[in-house]
N, C-alpha and C positions, 0 to 999 in steps of 0.2 A: 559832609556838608551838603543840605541838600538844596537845590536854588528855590523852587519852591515848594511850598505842602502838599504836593498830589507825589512828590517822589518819595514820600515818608516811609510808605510800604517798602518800595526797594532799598530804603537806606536801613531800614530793620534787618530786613534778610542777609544783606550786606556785614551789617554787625555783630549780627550773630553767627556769619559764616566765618569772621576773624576772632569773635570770642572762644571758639572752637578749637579753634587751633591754637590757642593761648595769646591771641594778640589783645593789648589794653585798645580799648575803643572808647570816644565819645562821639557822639553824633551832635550835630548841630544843627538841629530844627527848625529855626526858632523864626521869626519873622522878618530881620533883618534881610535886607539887599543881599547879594553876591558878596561883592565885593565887600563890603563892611565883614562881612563874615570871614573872609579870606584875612583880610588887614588883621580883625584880633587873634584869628589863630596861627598867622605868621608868628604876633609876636611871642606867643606864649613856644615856638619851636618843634611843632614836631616832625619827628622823620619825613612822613606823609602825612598829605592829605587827600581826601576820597570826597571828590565832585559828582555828585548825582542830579543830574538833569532827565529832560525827555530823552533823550536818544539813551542816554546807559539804562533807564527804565523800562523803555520797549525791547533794549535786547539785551539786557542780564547782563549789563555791560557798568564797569566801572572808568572814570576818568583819574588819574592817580599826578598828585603836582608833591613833587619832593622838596624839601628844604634849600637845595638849590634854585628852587622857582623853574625849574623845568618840567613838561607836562609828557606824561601819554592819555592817549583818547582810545578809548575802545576796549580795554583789555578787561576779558572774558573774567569772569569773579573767581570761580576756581585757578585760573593762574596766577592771579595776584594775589592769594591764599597760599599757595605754596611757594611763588616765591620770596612772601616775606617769611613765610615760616621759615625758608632755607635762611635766609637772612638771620633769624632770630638763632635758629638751633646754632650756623656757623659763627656768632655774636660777630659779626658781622661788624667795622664802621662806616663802611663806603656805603651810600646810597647807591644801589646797584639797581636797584628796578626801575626809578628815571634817571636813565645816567644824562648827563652834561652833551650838550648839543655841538 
């Protein structure tokens, strides 16, 4: 989800570094708010979601808010790349990579 259109670039690169690895992606571009965007993709459920603003575009940085609604900020793209691929290969159902606060 990117907050607004100048993160697009980073939100590409982003999805193609999880198409990669075999993770389903959709990106969410689109013109809506934040929040309005958060709200419909809560309801449709998925594991994660991938928040791209300025600070994760200036530093190749992803924000990652899991189906719990709990968030991390900061994490470097290649580690959130392999940890969900661990997640995936280990079929995994615990959201492990934002765990519970």
């Amino acid at each position: 989800i990117t907050i607004s259109e100048k993160h697009k670039q980073h939100a590409a690169r982003v999805a193609e570094a999880l198409k990669q690895a075999g993770v389903r992606v959709r990106v969410d571009d689109s013109d809506s708010t934040i929040g309005k965007k958060i709200r419909l993709h809560r309801t449709l459920r998925p594991a994660y979601m991938v928040i791209i603003g300025d600070e994760e575009s200036a530093n190749g940085t992803v924000s990652i808010r899991g189906r719990n609604n709990n968030q991390r900020n900061g994490v470097a793209l290649d580690e959130f790349v392999a940890e969900i691929f661990a997640e995936i290969t280990n079929r995994s159902t615990e959201l492990g990579i934002v765990p519970p606060e």
